[in-house]
C-alpha positions as CSV (number, residue, x, y, z in Angstrom):
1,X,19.5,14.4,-25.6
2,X,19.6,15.7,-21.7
3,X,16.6,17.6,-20.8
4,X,16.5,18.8,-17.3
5,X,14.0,18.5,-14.6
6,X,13.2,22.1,-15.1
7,X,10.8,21.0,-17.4
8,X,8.8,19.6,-15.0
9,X,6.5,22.7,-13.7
10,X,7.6,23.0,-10.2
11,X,10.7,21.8,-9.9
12,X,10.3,21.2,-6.2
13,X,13.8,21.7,-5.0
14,X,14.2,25.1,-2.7
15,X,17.3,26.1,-1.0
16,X,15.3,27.2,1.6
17,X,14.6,25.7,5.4
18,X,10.8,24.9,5.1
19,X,8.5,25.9,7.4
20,X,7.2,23.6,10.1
21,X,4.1,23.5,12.0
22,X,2.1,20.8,14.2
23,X,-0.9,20.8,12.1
24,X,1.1,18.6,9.9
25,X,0.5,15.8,12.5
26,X,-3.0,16.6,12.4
27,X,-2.6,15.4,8.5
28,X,-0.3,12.8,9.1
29,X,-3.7,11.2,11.5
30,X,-6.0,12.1,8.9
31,X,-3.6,10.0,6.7
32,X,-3.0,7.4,9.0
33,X,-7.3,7.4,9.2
34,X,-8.2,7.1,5.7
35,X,-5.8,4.5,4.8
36,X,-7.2,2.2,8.0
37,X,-10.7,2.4,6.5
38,X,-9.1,1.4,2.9
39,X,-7.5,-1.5,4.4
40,X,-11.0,-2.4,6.7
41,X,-13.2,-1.8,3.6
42,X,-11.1,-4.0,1.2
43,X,-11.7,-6.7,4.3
44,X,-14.9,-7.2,4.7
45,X,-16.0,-9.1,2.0
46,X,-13.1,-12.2,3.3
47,X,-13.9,-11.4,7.0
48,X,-18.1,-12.0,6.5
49,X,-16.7,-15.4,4.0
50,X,-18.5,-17.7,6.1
51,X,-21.8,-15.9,5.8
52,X,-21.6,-15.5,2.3
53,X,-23.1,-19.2,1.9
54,X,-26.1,-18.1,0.2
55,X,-27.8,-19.0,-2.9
56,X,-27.0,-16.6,-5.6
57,X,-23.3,-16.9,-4.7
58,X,-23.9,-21.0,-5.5
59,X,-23.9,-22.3,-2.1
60,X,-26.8,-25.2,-2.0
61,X,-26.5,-26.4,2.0
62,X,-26.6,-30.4,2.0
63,X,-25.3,-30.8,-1.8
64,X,-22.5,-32.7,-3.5
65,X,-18.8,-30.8,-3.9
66,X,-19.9,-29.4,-6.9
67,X,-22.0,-26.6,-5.7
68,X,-18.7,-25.6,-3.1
69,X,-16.7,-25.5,-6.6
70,X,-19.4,-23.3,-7.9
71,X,-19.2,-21.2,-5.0
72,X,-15.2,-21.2,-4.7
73,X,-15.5,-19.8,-7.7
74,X,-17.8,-17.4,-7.4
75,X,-16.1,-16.2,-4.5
76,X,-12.6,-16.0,-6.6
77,X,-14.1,-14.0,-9.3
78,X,-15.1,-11.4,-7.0
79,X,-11.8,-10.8,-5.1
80,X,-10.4,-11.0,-8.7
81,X,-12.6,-8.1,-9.7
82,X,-11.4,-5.9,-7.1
83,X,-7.7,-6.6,-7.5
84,X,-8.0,-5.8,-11.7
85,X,-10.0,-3.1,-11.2
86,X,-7.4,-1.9,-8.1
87,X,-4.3,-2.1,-10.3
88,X,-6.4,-0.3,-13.5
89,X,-7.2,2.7,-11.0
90,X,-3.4,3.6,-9.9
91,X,-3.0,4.2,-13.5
92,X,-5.6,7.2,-13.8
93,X,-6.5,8.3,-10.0
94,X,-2.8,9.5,-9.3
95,X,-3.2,11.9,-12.4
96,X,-6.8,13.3,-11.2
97,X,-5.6,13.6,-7.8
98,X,-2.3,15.9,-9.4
99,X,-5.3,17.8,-11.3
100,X,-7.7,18.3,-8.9
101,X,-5.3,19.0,-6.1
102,X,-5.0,16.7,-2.8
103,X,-7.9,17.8,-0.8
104,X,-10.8,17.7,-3.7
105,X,-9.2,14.4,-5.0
106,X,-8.6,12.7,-1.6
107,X,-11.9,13.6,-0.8
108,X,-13.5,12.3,-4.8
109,X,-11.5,8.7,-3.6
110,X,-13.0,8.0,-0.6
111,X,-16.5,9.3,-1.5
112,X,-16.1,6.5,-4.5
113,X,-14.6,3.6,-1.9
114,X,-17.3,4.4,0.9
115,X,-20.1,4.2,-1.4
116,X,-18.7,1.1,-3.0
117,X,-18.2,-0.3,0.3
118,X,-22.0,0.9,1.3
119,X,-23.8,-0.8,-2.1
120,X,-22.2,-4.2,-1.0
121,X,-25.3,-4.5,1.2
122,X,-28.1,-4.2,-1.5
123,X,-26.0,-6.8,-4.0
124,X,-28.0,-9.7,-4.7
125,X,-26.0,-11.8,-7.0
126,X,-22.5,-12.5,-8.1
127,X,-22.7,-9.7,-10.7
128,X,-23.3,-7.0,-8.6
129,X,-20.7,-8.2,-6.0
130,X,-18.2,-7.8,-9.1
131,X,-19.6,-4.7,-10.3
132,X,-19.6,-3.4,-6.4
133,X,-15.5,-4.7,-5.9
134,X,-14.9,-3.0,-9.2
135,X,-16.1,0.5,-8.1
136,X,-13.9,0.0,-4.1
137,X,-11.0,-1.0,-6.0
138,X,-11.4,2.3,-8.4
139,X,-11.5,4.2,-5.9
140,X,-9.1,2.8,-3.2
141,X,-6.6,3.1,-5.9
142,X,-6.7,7.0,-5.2
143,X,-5.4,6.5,-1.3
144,X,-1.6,6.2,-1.6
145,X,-1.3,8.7,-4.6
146,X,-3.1,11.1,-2.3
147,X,-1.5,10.4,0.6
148,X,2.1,10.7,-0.7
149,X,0.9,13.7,-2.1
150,X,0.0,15.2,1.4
151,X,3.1,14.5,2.7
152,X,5.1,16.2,-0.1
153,X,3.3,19.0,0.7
154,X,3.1,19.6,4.4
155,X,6.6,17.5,5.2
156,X,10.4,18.6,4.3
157,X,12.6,16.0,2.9
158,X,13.8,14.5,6.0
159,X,10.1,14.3,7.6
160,X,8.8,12.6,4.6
161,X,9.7,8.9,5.4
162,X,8.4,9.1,9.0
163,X,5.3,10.0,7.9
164,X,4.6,7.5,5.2
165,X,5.6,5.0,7.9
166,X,3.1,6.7,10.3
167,X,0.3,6.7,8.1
168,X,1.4,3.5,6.2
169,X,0.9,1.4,9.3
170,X,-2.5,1.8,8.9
171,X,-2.4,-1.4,6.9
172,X,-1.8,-3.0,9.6
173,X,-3.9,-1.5,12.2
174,X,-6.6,-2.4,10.4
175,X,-5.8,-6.4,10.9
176,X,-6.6,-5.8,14.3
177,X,-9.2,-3.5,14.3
178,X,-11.2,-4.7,11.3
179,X,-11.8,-9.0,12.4
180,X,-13.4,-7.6,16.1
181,X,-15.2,-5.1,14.3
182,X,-16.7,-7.0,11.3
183,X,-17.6,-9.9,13.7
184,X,-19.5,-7.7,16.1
185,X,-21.9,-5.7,13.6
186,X,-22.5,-8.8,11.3
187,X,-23.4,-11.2,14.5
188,X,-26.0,-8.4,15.8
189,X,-26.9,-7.0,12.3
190,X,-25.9,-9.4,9.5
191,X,-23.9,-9.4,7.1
192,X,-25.2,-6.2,5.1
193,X,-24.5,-4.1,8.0
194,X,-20.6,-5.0,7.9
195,X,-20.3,-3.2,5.0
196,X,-22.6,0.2,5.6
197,X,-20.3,0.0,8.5
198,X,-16.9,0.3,7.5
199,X,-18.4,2.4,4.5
200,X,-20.0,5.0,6.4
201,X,-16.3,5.9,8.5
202,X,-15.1,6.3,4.8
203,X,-17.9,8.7,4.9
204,X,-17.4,10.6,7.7
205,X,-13.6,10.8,7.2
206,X,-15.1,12.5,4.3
207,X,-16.5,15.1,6.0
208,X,-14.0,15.8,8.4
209,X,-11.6,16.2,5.4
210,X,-13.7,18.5,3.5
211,X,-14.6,20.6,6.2
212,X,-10.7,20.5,7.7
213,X,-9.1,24.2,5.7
214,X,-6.0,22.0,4.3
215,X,-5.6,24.6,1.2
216,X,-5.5,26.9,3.8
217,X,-3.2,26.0,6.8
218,X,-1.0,24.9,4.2
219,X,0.0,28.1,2.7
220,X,2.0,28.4,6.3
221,X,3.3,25.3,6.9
222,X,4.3,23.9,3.2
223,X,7.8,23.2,2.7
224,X,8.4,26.1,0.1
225,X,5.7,28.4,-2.2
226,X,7.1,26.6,-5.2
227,X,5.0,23.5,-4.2
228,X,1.9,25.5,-4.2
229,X,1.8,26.1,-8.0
230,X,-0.6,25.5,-10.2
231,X,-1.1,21.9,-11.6
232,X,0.4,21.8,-15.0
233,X,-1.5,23.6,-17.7
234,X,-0.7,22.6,-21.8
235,X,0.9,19.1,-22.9
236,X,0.7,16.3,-21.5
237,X,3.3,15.3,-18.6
238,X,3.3,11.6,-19.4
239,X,6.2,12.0,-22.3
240,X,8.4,14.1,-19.7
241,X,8.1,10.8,-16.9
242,X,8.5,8.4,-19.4
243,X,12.2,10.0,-20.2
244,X,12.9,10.5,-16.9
245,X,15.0,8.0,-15.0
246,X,13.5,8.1,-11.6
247,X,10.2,7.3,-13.0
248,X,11.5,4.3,-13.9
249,X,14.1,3.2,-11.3
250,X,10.2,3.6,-9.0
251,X,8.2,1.9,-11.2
252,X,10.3,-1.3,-11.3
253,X,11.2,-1.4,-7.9
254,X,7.6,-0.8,-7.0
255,X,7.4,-4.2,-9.3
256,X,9.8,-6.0,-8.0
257,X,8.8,-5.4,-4.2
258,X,5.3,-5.0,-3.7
259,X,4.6,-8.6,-5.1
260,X,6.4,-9.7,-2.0
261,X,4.0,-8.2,0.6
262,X,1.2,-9.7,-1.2
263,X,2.6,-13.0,-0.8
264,X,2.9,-12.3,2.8
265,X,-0.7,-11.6,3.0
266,X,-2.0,-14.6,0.7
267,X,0.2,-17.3,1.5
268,X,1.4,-17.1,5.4
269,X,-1.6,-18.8,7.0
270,X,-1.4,-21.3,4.5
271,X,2.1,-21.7,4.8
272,X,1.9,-22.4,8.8
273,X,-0.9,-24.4,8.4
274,X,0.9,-26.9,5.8
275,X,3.9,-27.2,7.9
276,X,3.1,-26.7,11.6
277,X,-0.7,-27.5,11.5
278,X,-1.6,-24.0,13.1
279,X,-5.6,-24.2,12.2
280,X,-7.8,-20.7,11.9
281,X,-7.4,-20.6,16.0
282,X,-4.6,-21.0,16.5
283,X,-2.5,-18.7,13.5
284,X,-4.2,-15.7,14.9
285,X,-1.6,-15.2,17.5
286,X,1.0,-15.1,15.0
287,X,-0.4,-12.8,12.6
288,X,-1.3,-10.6,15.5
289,X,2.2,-10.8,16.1
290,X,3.2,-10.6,12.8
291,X,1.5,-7.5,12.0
292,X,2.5,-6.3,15.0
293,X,6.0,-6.1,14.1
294,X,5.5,-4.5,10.2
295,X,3.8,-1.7,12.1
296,X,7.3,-1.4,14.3
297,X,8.9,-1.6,11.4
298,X,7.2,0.9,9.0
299,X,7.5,3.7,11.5
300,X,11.4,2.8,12.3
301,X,12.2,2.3,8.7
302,X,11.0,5.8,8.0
303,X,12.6,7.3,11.1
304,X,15.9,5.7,9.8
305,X,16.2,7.9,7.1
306,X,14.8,11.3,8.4
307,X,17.3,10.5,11.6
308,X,20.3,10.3,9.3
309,X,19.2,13.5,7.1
310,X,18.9,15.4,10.3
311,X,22.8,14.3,11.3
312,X,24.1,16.0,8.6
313,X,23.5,13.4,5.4
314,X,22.8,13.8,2.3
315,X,18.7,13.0,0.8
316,X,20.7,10.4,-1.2
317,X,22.8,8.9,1.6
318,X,19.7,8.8,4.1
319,X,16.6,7.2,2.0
320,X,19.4,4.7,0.6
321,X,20.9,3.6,3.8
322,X,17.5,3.0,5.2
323,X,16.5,1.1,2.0
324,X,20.2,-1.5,2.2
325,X,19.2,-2.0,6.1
326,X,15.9,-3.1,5.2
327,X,17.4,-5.1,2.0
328,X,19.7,-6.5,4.8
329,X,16.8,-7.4,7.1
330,X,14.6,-9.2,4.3
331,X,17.5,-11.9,3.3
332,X,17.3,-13.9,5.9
333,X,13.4,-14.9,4.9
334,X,15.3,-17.4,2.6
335,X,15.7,-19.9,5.6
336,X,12.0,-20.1,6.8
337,X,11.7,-23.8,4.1
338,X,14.4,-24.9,6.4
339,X,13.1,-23.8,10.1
340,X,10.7,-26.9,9.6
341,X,13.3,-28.9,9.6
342,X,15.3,-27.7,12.6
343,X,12.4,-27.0,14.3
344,X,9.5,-29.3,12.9
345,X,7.1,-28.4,16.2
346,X,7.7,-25.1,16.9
347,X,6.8,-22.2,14.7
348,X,8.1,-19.7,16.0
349,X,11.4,-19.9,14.3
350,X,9.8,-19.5,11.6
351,X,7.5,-17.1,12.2
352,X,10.1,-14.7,13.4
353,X,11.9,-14.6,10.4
354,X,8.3,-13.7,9.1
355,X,8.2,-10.4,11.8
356,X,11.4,-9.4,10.5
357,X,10.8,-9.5,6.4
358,X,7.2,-7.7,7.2
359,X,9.0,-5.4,9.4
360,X,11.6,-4.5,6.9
361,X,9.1,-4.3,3.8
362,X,7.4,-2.0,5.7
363,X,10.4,0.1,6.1
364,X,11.2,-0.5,2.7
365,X,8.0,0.7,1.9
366,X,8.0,3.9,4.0
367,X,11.8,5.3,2.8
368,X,10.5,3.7,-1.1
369,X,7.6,6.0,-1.3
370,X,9.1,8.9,-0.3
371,X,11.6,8.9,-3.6
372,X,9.1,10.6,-6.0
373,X,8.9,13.6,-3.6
374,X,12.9,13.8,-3.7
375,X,13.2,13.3,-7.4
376,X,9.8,14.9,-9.0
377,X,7.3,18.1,-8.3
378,X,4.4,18.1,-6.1
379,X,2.3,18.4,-9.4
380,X,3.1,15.4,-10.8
381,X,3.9,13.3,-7.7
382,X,0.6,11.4,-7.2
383,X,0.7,10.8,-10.9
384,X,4.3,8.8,-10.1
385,X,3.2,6.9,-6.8
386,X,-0.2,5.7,-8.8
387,X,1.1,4.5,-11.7
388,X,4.1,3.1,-9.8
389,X,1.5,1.6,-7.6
390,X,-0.2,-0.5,-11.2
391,X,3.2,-2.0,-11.6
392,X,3.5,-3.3,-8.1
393,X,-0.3,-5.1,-9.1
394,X,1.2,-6.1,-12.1
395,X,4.3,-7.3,-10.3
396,X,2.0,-9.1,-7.9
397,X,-0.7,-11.1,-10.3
398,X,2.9,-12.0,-12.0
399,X,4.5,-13.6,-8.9
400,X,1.4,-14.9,-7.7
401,X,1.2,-17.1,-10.9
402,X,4.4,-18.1,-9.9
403,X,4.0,-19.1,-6.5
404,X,0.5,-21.1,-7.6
405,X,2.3,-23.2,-9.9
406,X,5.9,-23.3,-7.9
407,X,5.5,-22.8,-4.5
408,X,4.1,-26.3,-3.0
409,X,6.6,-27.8,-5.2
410,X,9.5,-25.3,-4.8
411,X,9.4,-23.6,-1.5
412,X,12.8,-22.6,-1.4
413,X,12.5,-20.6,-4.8
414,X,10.0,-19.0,-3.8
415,X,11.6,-17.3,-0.4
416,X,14.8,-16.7,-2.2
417,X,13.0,-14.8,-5.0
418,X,11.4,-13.3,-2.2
419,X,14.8,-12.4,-0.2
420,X,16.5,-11.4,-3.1
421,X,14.4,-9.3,-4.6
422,X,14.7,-6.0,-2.2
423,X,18.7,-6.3,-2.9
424,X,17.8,-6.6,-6.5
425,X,15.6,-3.8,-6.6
426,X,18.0,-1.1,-4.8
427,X,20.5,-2.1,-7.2
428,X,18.5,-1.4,-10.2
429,X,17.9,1.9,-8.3
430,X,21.5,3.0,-8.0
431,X,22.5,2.3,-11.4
432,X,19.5,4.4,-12.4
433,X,19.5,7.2,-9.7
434,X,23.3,7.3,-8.2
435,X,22.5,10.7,-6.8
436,X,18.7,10.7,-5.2
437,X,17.9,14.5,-4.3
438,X,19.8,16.0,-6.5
439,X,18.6,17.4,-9.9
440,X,18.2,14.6,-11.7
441,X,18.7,14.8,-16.1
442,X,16.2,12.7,-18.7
């Protein structure tokens, strides 16, 4: 049976050239703002690690290696509290968002995340640390649903990318901004003031969201009226996505693709300390660099495809040629297990190979995103991104069981799993959507 995307309210296609206006770059900052403070308020609790050697948390100064087992521990179950509870809320926020509407639900997220971040500083054992990563990682799981969802609704098509890649390299700015930061409020206030820190700018992005008239403005600056109707009223919506192609060919690249950023993140300081000795010191410089060059790469991988569209291609043609060049760009991470060879005291070989896979996940990332707002309503876009945004954390605990048990052993697996796996993904894509843009049948 072929049911068309008609019977998705809002269908979200117009024929019409959508309005345009500057305030959307006033959004866009807003975006690019919130998503900062997500990334800074997820880092404080690794950033202010060192302090964290207190007693409830099982650190006894002086003792055997038992007590730093205890307190390794500790300190794992509370990161793995956040990332659970993270992955859980993409499967609910991106609905509340779609039903409450961007600005009330954008706002309800970081209201949740800020507080979270705030009650941090009142914990007083390893229980309410858990409890307090629970309640960030709830609501952080509402940022990208809501942010995608802005930019579906103040960008056309070929705008889209850009400005996921704007806002998107937030990520990144906050690995600069967040380690100076954190280490100058907890050295002259402690550790408890890191986090009323970075939790009170969730606070007052709060306000300025609330009190910015985004319902408003909009109404002259959306793409097309069509957008602006009402969230779905009646059945559930969930039986329409689950037929529906794109929901899938998202979903499982999202899968297939995020796991490899978090690698990135876990295992790249490891990785250069194993095999070029690069101590806390001295890998900063790299990362800095590192980072440096996904932010590049988010914005350019997002241009890519607006930049095309605006030439005279197709939606299909322009998010799909940016997503091969990034595909492209991410293969030749499979050589980094052999740059120690060739170059076994200078990591730099190495570590360019890393710019260039960040750079192009990023850009991956950016044009990726952007598919639910080419394929599905803004009424039931958040709902897309957050549930495609639990499969990239199941995606990710799944490959990071892998690297555990593989990846001192197998290091050249690992990187060609992780340069394969973009290729793999847009593959899986096109057999599933050949035509992105178009209206698509379930």
């Amino acid at each position: 049976m072929s049911i068309n995307t008609a019977s998705l309210p809002d269908s979200g296609f117009s024929a019409t050239t959508p309005e345009k206006s500057n305030i959307r770059w006033v959004v866009c900052g807003l975006l690019f703002l919130a998503t900062t403070i997500n990334y800074m308020d997820r880092s404080v609790f690794s950033l202010i690690e060192p302090l964290l050697h207190l007693d409830f948390m099982g650190w006894i100064p002086g003792v055997d290696a038992a007590h730093q087992t205890a307190y390794n521990l500790n300190f794992g179950r509370v990161l793995i509290c956040f990332q659970i509870a993270y992955g859980i809320g993409f499967l609910f926020a991106g609905r509340i968002i779609d039903k409450l509407g961007t600005k009330t639900g954008y706002a309800l997220a970081i209201l949740v995340w800020g507080c979270a971040s705030i009650s941090h500083s009142v914990v007083t054992s390893v229980a309410g640390f858990c409890i307090a990563r629970i309640f960030l990682g709830l609501g952080e799981s509402g940022n990208f649903p809501a942010a995608i969802k802005a930019t579906t609704e103040w960008f056309p098509s070929e705008e889209r990318a850009l400005a996921t890649g704007l806002f998107n390299s937030g990520t990144n700015a906050s690995a600069f901004i967040a380690p100076v930061l954190i280490a100058a409020v907890a050295a002259r206030w402690g550790w408890h003031a890191a986090f009323i820190c970075t939790g009170s700018m969730g606070l007052v992005w709060a306000i300025l969201w609330v009190i910015f008239p985004y319902n408003k403005l909009r109404r002259g600056a959306t793409q097309t009226q069509a957008n602006l109707a009402p969230v779905t009223q009646g059945g559930s919506i969930y039986p329409i996505l689950l037929r529906h192609r794109g929901f899938w060919a998202f979903c499982i690249a999202k899968g297939i693709t995020d796991p490899i950023w978090w690698f990135y993140l876990f295992y790249l300081p490891k990785f250069l300390n194993d095999n070029y000795g690069l101590n806390l010191s001295h890998v900063k410089y790299p990362l800095i660099v590192i980072y440096a060059a996904a932010s590049v790469g988010s914005i350019a991988g997002g241009w890519l495809s607006g930049f095309r569209m605006k030439h005279g291609h197709s939606v299909n043609s322009g998010r799909k040629f940016a997503l091969l060049i990034c595909a492209i760009c991410v293969l030749p991470i499979m050589l980094v297990p052999h740059m120690h060879t060739l170059f076994p005291d200078n990591a730099w070989p190495a570590i360019g190979l890393f710019c260039l896979a960040t750079a192009a996940h990023q850009g991956w990332s950016a044009n990726l995103f952007s598919t639910p707002t080419d394929m599905f309503p803004s009424t039931s876009v958040s709902t897309v991104v957050g549930i495609g945004g639990a499969a990239g954390a199941l995606g990710g605990a799944c490959f990071t069981w892998l690297v555990s048990h593989f990846f001192s052993l197998h290091p050249l697996l690992i990187f060609t799993m992780a340069g394969l796996a973009y290729v793999t993904a847009l593959l899986i894509f096109q057999v599933l959507i050949p035509r992105l843009g178009a209206r698509q049948t379930i």
